[in-house]
Every structure is written in structure tokens, then in C-alpha cells.
C-alpha positions in Angstrom: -29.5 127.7 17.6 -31.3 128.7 13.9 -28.7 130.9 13.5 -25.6 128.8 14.9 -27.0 125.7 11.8 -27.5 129.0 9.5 -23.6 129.5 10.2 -22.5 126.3 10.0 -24.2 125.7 6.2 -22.9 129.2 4.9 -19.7 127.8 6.1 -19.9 124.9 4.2 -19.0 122.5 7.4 -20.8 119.1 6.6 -22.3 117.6 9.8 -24.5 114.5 10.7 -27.8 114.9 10.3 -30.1 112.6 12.6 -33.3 112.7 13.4 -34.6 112.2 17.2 -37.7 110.8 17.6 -39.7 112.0 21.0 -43.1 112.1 22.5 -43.6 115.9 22.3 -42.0 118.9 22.8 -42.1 122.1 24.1 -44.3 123.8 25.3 -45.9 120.8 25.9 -44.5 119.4 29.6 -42.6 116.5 28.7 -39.5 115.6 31.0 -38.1 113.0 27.6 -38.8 116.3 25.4 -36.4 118.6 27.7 -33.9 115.9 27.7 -34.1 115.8 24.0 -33.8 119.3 23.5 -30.8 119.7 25.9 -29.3 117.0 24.1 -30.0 118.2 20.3 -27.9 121.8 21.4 -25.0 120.0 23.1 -24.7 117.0 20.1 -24.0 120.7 17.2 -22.3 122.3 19.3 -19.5 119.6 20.6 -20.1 117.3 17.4 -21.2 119.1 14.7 -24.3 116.7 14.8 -27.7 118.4 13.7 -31.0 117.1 14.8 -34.8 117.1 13.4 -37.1 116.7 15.5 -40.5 114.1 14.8 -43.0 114.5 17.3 -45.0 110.6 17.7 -48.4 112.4 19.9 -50.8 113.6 17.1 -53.9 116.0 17.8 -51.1 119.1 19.4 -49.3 121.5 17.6 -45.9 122.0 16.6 -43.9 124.7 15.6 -41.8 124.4 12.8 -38.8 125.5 14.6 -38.6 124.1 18.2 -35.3 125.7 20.3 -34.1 126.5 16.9 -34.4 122.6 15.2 -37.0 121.8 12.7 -39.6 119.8 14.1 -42.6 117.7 12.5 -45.3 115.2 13.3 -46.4 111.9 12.4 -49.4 111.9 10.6 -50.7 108.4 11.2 -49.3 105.5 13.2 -48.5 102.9 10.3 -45.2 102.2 8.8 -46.0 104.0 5.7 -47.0 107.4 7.3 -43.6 107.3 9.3 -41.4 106.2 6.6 -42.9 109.7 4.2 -42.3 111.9 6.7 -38.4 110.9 7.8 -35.9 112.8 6.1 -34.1 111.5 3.5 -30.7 112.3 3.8 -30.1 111.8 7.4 -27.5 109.2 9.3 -28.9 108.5 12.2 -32.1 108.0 14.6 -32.5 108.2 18.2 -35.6 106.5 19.5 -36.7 108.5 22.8 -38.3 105.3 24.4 -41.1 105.4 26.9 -43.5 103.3 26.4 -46.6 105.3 28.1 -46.3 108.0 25.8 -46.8 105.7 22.9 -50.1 104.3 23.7 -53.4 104.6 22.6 -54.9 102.3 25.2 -53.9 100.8 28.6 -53.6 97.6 27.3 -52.1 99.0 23.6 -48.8 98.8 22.0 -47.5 100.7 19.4 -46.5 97.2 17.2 -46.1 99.0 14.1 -43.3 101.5 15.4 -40.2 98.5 15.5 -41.5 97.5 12.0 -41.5 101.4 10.7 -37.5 101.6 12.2 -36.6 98.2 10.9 -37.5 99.3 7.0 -35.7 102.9 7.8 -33.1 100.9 9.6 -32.7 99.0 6.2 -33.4 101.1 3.6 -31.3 104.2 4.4 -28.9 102.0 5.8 -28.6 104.0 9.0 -27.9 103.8 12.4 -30.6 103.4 15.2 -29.9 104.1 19.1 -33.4 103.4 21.3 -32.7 105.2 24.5 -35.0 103.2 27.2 -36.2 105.9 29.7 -38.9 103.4 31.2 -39.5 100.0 30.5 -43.1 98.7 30.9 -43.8 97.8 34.7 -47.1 96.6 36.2 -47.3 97.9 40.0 -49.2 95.7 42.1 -48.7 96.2 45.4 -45.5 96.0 46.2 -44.7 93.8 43.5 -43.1 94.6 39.7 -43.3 92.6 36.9 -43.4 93.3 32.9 -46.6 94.1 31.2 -46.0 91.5 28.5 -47.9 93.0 25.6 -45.9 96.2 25.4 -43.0 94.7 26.8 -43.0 92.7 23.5 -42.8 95.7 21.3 -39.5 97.2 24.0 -38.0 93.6 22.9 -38.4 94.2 19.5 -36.7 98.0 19.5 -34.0 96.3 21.3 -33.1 93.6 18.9 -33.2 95.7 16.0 -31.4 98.5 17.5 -27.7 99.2 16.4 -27.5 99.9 20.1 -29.1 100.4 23.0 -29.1 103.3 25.9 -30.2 103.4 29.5 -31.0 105.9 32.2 -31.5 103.0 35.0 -29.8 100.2 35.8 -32.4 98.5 36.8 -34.1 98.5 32.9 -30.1 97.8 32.3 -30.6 94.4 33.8 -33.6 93.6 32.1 -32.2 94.8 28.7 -28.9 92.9 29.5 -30.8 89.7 29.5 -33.0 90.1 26.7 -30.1 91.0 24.3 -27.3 88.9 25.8 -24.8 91.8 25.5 -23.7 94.5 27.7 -25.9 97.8 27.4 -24.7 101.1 28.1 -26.7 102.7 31.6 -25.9 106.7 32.0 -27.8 108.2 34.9 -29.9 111.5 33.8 -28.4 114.9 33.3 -30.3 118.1 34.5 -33.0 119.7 32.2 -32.6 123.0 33.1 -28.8 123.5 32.4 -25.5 123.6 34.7 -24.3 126.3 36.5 -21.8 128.1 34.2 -19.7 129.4 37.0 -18.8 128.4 40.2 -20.9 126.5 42.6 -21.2 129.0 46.0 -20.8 126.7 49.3 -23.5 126.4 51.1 -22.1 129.3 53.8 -22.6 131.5 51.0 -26.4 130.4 50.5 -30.0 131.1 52.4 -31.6 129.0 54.2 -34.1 127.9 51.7 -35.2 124.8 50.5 -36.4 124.3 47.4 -39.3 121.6 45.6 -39.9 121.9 42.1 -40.7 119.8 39.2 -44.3 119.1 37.3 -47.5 118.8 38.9 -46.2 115.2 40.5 -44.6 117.3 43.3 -48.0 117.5 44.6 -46.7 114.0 46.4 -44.9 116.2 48.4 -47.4 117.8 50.1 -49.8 115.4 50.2 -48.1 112.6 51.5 -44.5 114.3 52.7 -45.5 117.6 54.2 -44.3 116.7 58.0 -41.0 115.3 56.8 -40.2 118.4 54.8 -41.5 121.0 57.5 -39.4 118.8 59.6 -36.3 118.9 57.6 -36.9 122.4 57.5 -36.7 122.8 61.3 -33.7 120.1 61.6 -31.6 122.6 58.6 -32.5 125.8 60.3 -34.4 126.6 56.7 -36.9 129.5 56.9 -38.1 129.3 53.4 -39.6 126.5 50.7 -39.6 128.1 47.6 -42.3 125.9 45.8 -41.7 126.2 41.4 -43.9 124.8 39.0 -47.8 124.6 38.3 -49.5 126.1 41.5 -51.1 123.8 43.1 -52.7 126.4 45.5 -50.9 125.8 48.8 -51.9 127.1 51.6 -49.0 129.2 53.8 -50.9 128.2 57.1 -50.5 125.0 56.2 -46.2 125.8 56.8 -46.0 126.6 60.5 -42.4 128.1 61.3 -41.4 128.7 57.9 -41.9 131.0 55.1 -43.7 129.1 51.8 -42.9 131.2 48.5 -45.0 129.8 45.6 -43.2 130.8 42.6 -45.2 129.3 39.8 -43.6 128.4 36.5 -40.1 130.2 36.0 -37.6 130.5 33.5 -34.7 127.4 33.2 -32.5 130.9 33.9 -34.6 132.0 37.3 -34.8 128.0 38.4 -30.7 127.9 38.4 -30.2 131.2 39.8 -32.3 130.0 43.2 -31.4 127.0 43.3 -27.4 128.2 43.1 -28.7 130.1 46.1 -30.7 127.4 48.3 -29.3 124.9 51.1 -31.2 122.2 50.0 -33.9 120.5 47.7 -36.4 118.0 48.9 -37.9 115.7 46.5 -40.2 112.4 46.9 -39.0 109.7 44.2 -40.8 106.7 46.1 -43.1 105.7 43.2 -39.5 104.7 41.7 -37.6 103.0 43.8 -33.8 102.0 42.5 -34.9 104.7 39.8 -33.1 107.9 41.7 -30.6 108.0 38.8 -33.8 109.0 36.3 -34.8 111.8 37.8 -33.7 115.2 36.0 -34.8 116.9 39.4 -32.4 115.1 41.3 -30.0 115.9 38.8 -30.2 119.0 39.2 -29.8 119.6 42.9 -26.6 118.0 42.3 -25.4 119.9 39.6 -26.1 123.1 41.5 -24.7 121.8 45.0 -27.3 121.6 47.1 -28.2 119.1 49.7 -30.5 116.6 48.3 -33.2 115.3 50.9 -35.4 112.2 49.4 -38.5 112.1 51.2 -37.5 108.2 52.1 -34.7 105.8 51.2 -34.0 104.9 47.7 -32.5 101.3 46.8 -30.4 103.2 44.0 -27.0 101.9 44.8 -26.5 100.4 41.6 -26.6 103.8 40.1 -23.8 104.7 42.8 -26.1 106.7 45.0 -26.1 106.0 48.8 -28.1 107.3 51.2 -26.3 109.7 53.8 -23.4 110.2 51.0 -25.0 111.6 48.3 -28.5 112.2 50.1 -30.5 112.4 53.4 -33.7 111.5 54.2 -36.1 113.1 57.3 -34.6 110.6 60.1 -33.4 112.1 63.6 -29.7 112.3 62.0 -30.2 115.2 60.0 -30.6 117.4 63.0 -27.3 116.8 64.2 -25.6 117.3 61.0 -22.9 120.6 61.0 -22.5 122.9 58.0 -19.3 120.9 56.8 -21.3 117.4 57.2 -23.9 118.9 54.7 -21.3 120.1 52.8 -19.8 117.0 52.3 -23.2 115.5 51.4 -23.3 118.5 48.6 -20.0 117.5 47.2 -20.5 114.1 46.7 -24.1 114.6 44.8 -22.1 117.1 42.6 -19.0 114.8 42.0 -21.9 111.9 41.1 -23.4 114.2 38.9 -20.1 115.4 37.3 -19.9 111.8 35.7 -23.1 111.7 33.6 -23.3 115.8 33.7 -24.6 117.1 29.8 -21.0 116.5 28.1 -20.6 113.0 29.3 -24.0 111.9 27.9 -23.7 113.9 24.8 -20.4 111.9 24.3 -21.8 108.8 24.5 -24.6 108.9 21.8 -22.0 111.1 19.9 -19.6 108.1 19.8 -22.2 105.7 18.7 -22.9 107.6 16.0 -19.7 108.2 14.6 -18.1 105.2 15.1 
């Protein structure tokens, strides 16, 4: 990437310059900082739009060069400290908006952020997209309502944003009514990168399942372990290929199947198995109507596979439907031939194909050129 914005100067091409603004990066895990990252390459190479990096989380290192784009860190959370270290001759800003990330304290807020972005906003005369990738929630029970301190500050980035982006359209709702205007809601595109040739069919694959993702995935085990073992048994798998932190699993624990615990692997070595798996199993249920978010799910249906959700998701408003675009452990999936879960696998990819990394890169392209 260095050498691709090397080019492009020597060449004398002028480009956008933006900065994005994120939590942290790699190799710190941080599913907003992949999604940044992925988004940075695909906004030079399809728009000629170049992106610096500033990292909000103080007390970790950066690297000056992050994938190839300059990266740097705010020093102190006030509007001055911000405002001295954003470049001067940039166009743009995307705000990378989860509110967790940006607190100090469980009951904090980060009220001098929408004031920092304001005077920017104003003073370089530049353009400002806040891309929502949670809004602030209180779980009680099985009730969900806005925590009102920091949902004050997401109010504030929304009303002085020159426009707003969504990953759920749940928080699309919620933004909707606050702003009084339509908001644009893009489901989540895979992390790891596409396939760059053609998706096999699932003849052509072995009978493994795969679970991957951060240390969350634990969930899976813990509180999913008979409804995977017995999707296993209902899909004829004989392998779960576990990727990711180990979290010290034991095999006799996986009765009539083979467990394979990869550990952390290369975006590469992830697409390769999982262009060669039957299926992925994941457990979203902390989120429900949020299936759309996660990057995981994306990319089980960016490489064909049979997504299994280890329950039903309400996530129709994202235009996912359960036993269309994925199954859960119920007594239908043992009765399921090769071309029903085919047909399963071809209607997660054709979702996908919608919000894949070219159709999201378009739309915060076009808000920053128009």
C-alpha cells in the first residue's frame, strides 16, 4: 500500500486525502480497526482516496505505518489536543463510532469529541461521515433501552454530521428519528477479504465446520456445544476447525468428530479453509436483529458456506431469514440434501454480494465526492 501512495505522488495524481478516525488498530484486536483497514485499501484503490489513520485509545503503540497508511494518536482527550494533531490539508473525516471504545468509565462519555469535530467540521470546512457500528444499549434482562448519558454525545455526532452511516437497521431506526431524515444502513462486509476466484460448491468441499472469530466464540462452547456437535452429526461433518485465540479445548469434549484448534492464522490461511468447509457455526444471540453486523457472518457468506446461527435471529430487516440465508440446530437440518444446503449457501452469498467490500466502499466514496 506504501508503495502504491509512493506511485501515485511520483505520478503526480491528486487524490482526497481524509483522515479516519478509529479505536485502534492492528495488532491490537479490534473488529472497527479491520473494517477500517479493509476500507482505507479499497477507498485508493477504486477512488483514489488516501487515508490517515488517528488512533482515539491512548497508553498502546502505534506504528507509524499501519497496512501501509500513516497512523498517529491522540495525545489528550480535549478539543485542543485533537484539533493539533489532524492534518491540515485533508477533505474529509470518517468517525468510526462505537461508543464503548470511547469510554473512560461505565457511566462516561466522551463530550468533548462532537465539540473537537464541530471546530474541524468548521474550520477546514470539511466533510464529516460518523459511521454508527453500535449505538449505546442498556441490557436488562430482556429489555433494551438507551443509556442516556452517552446516548447524548451519539445525538450530538449525528446532528453535526454531514452524514450519517449504519451497519444495523435497528440503530437505523433510532438514528432515523433523531435526525428526521433518511440514513443510509449497509450490512457489514468481511474482514478478512473475498475470495478472488471462484466459490467451489459445497460437493467440492470437506466435511468440516468451521468457528472462528475473537475470544467471544468461547460462547460457543460454553453455552452451544450440543447444538454444534449436533449439527455436526445432522451435516455428516467430521471436523470443527476452531481459529482464533486458544481457548484450550478439550477434544474429548467432541465425541464423533474430529476438533482441530488452529490458533490464530493468517486472513490468507482463514479464506483458504473456509473456501474449503461445508459450513460455519456461529452464536450472535447477545445481538439479536444485529446478524447484519457481524464481519464473521459476513464472511461465511462471502465464501459460500452454510451459515448455522446457534439460535434464531430477528434480522429480517437486514433481509436475512432464517432457513433462507441460515439454519439453526432444530430437527430440519437433518433432513436437508446437498442441493437444499446449497441453496442455503447461495442465498447468504447473493445477500452478501450486495454490501460485499465494493458496494460499501462506494457508498462513503460517494459522500465524499459529491
Amino acid at each position: 500500500m506504501k508503495e502504491l501512495l509512493n506511485s501515485t505522488l511520483k505520478a503526480g495524481v491528486n487524490f482526497m486525502k481524509i483522515v479516519q478516525i478509529v479505536p485502534r488498530l492492528p495488532p491490537h484486536t479490534d473488529g472497527v480497526g479491520d473494517y477500517s483497514i479493509q476500507l482505507a485499501s479499497q477507498l485508493l484503490n477504486a477512488h483514489g482516496i488516501a487515508t490517515q489513520f488517528l488512533v482515539f485509545q491512548q497508553g498502546i503503540e502505534i506504528e507509524p505505518l499501519v497496512a501501509g497508511f500513516p497512523a498517529t494518536s491522540i495525545s489528550a482527550y480535549t478539543p485542543e489536543a485533537f484539533l493539533s494533531v489532524l492534518p491540515g490539508n485533508i477533505d474529509g473525516i470518517i468517525l468510526h463510532y462505537s461508543n464503548y471504545p470511547y469510554l473512560q468509565g461505565k457511566i462516561d462519555a466522551p463530550f468533548w469529541l462532537p465539540t473537537a469535530l464541530a471546530m474541524a467540521v468548521r474550520q477546514r470546512n470539511i466533510k464529516l461521515i460518523v459511521m454508527f457500528h453500535e449505538l449505546p444499549f442498556f441490557n436488562f434482562k430482556k429489555l433494551k433501552f438507551l443509556n442516556p448519558i452517552q446516548s447524548f454525545v451519539s445525538r450530538r455526532l449525528a446532528k453535526i454530521a454531514t452524514t450519517v452511516v449504519t451497519d444495523s437497521a435497528r440503530f437505523q431506526a433510532v438514528l432515523e428519528r433523531w435526525l428526521q431524515h433518511p440514513v443510509t444502513c449497509i450490512p457489514d462486509f468481511s474482514t478478512i477479504g473475498e475470495p478472488d476466484d471462484r466459490i467451489p460448491p459445497l460437493s467440492d468441499r470437506s466435511r468440516r465446520i468451521i468457528v472462528f472469530g475473537g475470544s467471544d466464540r468461547s460462547r460457543v462452547y460454553q453455552n452451544y456445544l450440543k447444538a454444534l456437535l449436533y449439527s455436526c452429526q445432522a451435516l455428516g461433518i467430521e471436523e470443527i476447525c476452531d481459529i482464533g485465540k486458544s481457548l484450550n479445548l478439550q477434544p474429548s469434549d467432541f465425541p464423533g468428530v474430529r476438533l482441530v484448534q488452529m490458533g490464530f492464522q493468517p486472513a490468507e490461511a482463514v479464506r483458504q479453509l473456509l473456501l474449503n468447509s461445508l459450513a460455519g457455526f456461529i452464536d450472535y444471540s447477545r445481538f439479536p436483529g444485529d446478524l447484519g453486523k457481524s464481519s464473521v457472518f459476513a464472511a461465511f457468506c462471502a465464501h459460500g458456506l452454510v451459515p448455522i446461527c446457534s439460535c434464531y435471529n430477528p434480522s429480517e430487516a437486514d433481509g436475512l431469514e432464517m432457513h433462507k440465508h441460515y439454519l439453526v440446530p432444530d430437527r430440519s437440518l437433518q433432513n436437508l440434501s446437498l442441493t437444499q444446503l446449497q441453496t442455503v449457501a447461495n442465498n447468504s452469498n447473493i445477500w452478501y454480494k450486495n454490501h460485499n467490500i465494493i458496494q460499501n466502499t462506494k457508498v462513503f466514496a460517494s459522500y465524499l465526492l459529491e
